[in-house]
C-alpha positions in Angstrom: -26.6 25.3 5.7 -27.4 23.2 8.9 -25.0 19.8 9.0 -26.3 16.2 9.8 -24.6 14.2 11.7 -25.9 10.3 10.8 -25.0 7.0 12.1 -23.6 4.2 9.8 -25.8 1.0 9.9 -25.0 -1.3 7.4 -28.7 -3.4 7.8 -30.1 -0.3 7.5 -28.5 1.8 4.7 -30.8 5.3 5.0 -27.4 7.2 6.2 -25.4 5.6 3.3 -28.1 6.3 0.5 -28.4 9.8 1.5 -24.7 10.1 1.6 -24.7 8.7 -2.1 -27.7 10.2 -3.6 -25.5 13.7 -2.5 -22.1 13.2 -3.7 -24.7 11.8 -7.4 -26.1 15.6 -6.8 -22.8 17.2 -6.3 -22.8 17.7 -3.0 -20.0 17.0 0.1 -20.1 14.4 1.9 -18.0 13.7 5.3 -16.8 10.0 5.2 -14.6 7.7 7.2 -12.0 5.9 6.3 -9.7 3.5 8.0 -7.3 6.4 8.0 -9.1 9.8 8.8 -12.6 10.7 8.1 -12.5 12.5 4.3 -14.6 15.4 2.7 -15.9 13.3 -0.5 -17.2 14.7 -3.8 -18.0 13.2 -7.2 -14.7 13.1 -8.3 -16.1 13.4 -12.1 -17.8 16.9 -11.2 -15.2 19.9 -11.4 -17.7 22.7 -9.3 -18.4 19.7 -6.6 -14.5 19.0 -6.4 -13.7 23.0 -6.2 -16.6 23.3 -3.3 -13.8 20.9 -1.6 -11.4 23.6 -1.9 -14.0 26.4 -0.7 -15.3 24.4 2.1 -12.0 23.5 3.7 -10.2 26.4 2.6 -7.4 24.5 0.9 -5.0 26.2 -1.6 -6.1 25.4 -4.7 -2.1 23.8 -5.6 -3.3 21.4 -3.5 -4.3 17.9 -5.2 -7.1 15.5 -4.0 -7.3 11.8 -3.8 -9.7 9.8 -6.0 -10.9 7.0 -3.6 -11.9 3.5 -5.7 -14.1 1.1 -5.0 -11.7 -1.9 -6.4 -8.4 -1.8 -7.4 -9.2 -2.7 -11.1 -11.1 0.7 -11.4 -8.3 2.5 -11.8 -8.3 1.8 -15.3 -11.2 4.3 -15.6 -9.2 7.5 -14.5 -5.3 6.3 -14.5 -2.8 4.8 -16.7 -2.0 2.0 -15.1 1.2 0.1 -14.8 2.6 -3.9 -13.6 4.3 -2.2 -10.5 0.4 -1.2 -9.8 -1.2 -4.2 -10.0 1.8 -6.1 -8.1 1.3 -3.2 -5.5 -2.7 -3.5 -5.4 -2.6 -7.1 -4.9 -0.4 -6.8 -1.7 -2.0 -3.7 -0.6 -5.4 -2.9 -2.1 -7.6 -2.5 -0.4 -5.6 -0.6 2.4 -4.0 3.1 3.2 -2.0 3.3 0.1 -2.3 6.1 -2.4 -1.1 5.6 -6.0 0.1 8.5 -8.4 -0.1 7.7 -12.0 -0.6 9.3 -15.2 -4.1 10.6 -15.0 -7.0 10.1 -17.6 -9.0 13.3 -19.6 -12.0 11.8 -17.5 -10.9 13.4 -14.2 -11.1 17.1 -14.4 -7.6 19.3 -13.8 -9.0 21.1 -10.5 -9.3 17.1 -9.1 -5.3 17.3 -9.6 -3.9 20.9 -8.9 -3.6 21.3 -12.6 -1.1 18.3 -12.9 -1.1 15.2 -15.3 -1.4 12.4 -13.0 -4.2 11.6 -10.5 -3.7 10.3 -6.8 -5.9 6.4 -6.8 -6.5 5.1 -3.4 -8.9 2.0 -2.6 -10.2 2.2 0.6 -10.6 -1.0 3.5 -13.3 0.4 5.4 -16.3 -0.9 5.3 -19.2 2.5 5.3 -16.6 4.1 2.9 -16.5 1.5 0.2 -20.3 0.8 0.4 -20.9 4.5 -0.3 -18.6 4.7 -3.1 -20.5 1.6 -4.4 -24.0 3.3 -4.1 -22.9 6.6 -5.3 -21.4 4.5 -8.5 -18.5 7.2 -8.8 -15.1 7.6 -7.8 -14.9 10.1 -4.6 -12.2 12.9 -4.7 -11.8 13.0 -0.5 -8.9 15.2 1.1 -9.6 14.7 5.0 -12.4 16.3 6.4 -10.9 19.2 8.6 -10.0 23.2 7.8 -7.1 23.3 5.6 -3.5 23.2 7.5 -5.3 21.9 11.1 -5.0 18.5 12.7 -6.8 15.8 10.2 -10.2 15.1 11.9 -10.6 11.4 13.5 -14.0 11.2 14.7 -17.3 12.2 13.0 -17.1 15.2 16.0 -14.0 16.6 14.6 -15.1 16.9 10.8 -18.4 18.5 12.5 -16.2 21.0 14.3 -14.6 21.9 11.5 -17.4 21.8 8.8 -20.6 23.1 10.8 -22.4 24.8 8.1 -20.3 23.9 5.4 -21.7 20.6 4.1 -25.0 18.9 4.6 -23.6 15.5 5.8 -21.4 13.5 7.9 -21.3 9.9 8.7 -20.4 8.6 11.8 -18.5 5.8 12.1 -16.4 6.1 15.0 -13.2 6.6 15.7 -10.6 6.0 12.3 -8.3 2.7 13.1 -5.2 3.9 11.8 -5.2 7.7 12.2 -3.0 9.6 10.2 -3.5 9.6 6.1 -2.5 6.8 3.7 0.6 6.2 2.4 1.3 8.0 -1.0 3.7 6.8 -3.3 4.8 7.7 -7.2 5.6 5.1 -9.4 7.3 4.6 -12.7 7.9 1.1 -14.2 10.2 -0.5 -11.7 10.8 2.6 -8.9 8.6 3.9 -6.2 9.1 7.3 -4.6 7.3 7.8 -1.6 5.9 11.3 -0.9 4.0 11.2 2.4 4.7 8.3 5.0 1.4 6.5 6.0 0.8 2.8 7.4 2.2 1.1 4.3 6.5 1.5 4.8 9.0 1.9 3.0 10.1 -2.0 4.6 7.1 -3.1 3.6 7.2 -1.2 -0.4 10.6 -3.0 -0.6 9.0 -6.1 -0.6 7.3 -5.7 -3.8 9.8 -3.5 -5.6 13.8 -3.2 -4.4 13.8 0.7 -5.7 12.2 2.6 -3.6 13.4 6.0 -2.5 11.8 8.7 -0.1 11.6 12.1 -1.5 13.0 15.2 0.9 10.0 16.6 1.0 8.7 14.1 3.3 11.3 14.9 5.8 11.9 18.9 5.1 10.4 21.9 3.3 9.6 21.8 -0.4 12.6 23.1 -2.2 11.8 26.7 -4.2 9.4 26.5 -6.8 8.9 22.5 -6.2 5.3 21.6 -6.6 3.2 19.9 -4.4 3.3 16.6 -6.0 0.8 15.1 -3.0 -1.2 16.5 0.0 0.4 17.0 2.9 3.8 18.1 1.3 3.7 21.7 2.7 5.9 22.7 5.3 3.1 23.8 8.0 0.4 21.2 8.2 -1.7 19.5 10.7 -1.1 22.5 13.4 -3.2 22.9 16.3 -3.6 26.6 17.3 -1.1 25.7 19.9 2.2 26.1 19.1 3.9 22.6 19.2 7.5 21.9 19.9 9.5 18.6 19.4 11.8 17.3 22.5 14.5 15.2 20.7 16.3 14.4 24.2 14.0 12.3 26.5 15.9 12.0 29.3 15.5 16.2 29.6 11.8 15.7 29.0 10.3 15.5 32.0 12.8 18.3 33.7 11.8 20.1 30.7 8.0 19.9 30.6 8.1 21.0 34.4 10.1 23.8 33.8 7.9 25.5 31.3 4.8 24.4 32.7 5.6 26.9 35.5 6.1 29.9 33.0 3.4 29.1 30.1 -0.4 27.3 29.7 1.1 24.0 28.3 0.3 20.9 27.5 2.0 18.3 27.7 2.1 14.9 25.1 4.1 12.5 27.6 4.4 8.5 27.3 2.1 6.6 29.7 5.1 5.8 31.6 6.1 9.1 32.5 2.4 10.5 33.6 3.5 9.5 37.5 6.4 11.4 37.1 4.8 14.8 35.4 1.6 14.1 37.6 -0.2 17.8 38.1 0.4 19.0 34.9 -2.2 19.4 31.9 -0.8 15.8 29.8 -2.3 14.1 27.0 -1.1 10.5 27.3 -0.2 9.3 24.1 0.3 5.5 25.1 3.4 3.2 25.7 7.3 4.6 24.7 7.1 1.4 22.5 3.7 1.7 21.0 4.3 3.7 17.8 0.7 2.4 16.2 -1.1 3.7 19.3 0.7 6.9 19.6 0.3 7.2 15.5 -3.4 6.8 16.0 -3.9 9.4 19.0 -1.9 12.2 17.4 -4.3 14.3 15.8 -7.0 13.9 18.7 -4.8 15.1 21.1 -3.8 18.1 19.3 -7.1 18.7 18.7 -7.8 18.3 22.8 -4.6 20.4 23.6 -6.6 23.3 22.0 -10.0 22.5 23.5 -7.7 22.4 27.3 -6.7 25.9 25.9 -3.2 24.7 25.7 -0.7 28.4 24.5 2.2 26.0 23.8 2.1 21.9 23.3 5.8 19.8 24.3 6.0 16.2 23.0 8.5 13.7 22.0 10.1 13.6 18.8 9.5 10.4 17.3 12.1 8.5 15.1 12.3 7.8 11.7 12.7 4.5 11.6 9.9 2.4 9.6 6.9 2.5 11.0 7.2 6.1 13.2 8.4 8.1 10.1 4.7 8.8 9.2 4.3 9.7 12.9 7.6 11.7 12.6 6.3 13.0 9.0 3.2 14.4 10.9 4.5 16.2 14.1 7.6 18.0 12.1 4.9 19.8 9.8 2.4 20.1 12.8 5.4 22.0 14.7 6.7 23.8 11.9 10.1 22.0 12.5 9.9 23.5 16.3 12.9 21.1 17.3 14.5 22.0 20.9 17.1 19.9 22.2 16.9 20.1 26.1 16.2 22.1 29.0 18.1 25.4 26.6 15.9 24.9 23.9 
């Protein structure tokens, strides 16, 4: 199958309508979204939905999100609640996933075999338009081989999907970087399974309850089911191996020291690329710039294995609001790789 690579221009919609008249055919479709660029199917049609699985080589445990045009269509494929509406209201359209009791409508290999569905409504612009012409619900896990950095730019789903699907849309590089917010939600609680742009500060405003399940910060517990993508406890991996500095005043003692002895790259603040200065870094912006260095995170991991990187050293973020999803990320892009200083 040879891939097409198709710039978005909303005047002129020829890459939009081709996108839609596929995903109406049952084909894949790679799409951007405000968060990372997604690998859309009719989310209606069970064989397109498992070609998903085929094409990115995702276990088939795994569940998908059913992208929305408007918030109220959830009502088509999900049991809706009052927590929902109070949260679509505040959030919708945005990077915020929804779990809910899923409809007959939406076939079981859309949800892993489970009885609730994953609803997001999506803020950009080419995504929503082709959701609109298509006149379905997408099902869209990102666009990228399963378990490897989520791609960012139209280039990265072609990396990754060459030959796989006959489209992808290019709308530049995603605003926000990593993948939405997903949450659970009963009548007045909110679990959140996978940190995104939405936080948990920011979920508190609309509902007091809300707690953060284990799996976001650890491995899923022994026989725990996936409840959302991106719960397993290796994901988003470069072919590098990554590890996590959680002292930064050793990091730049440290990153010299095994840049001597291995092919590594190094994921330093812009502040400290004077002081490492000769070494192979990807800057991944200001100490204080969590946004910046949320958005960067899965091109540079992506570049660390163009450079040929063996080994990648970075900061370990916090977990404090806003960097938990970038936290979230790296811990399951290392593999929990955690080294303490210079004897790590």
């Amino acid at each position: 199958m040879k891939t097409e690579v198709l710039s978005w221009d909303l005047e002129n919609e020829l890459a939009l309508k081709k996108g839609a008249q596929i995903i109406r055919d049952g084909g894949l479709v790679g799409i951007p979204t405000e968060t990372v660029y997604g690998l859309g199917a009719c989310a209606y049609n069970a064989g397109a939905c498992l070609e998903i699985f085929k094409a990115k080589g995702r276990p088939a445990d795994n569940p998908l999100i059913v992208h929305i045009l408007n918030p109220e269509d959830a009502e088509k494929i999900a049991i809706t609640s009052k927590l929902y509406y109070r949260l679509a209201e505040r959030f919708m359209p945005g990077p915020l996933t929804i779990i809910m009791p899923k409809r007959d409508i939406i076939p079981n290999e859309v949800t892993a075999g489970l009885d609730s569905v994953a609803v997001r409504c999506p803020v950009h612009k080419v995504a929503r338009r082709i959701i609109e012409l298509s006149g379905v619900p997408i099902a869209a896990p990102s666009a990228n081989k399963s378990g490897m950095p989520s791609p960012t730019t139209a280039q990265h789903v072609y990396n990754d999907m060459n030959g796989e699907i006959p489209l992808i849309i290019d709308a530049g590089a995603c605003e926000v970087g990593v993948e939405s917010t997903v949450i659970k939600i009963t009548e007045d609680e909110i679990i959140l399974l996978r940190p995104g742009a939405i936080t948990v500060e920011m979920l508190r405003e609309i509902c007091p309850r809300v707690s953060v399940s284990s799996a976001v910060l650890q491995e899923l517990r022994a026989g725990e089911v996936a409840l959302s993508p991106g719960m397993k406890y290796k994901h988003y991996s470069p072919k590098a191996s990554l590890y996590l500095v959680s002292d930064s005043e050793d990091f730049i003692a440290l990153a010299r020291d095994r840049a001597q002895r291995e092919k590594c790259a190094i994921m330093c603040y812009d502040e400290e690329t004077d002081a490492l200065d000769g070494l192979m870094l990807l800057p991944v912006g200001r100490r204080e710039d969590i946004k910046e260095q949320t958005r960067r995170l899965f091109d540079l991991l992506r570049q660390a294995d163009e450079l040929g990187a063996q080994t990648i050293y970075a900061h370990l973020p916090t977990m404090q609001d806003e960097a938990l999803a970038l936290y979230n990320r790296m811990i399951r892009a290392s593999a929990h790789k955690i080294i303490g200083g210079t004897n790590g």
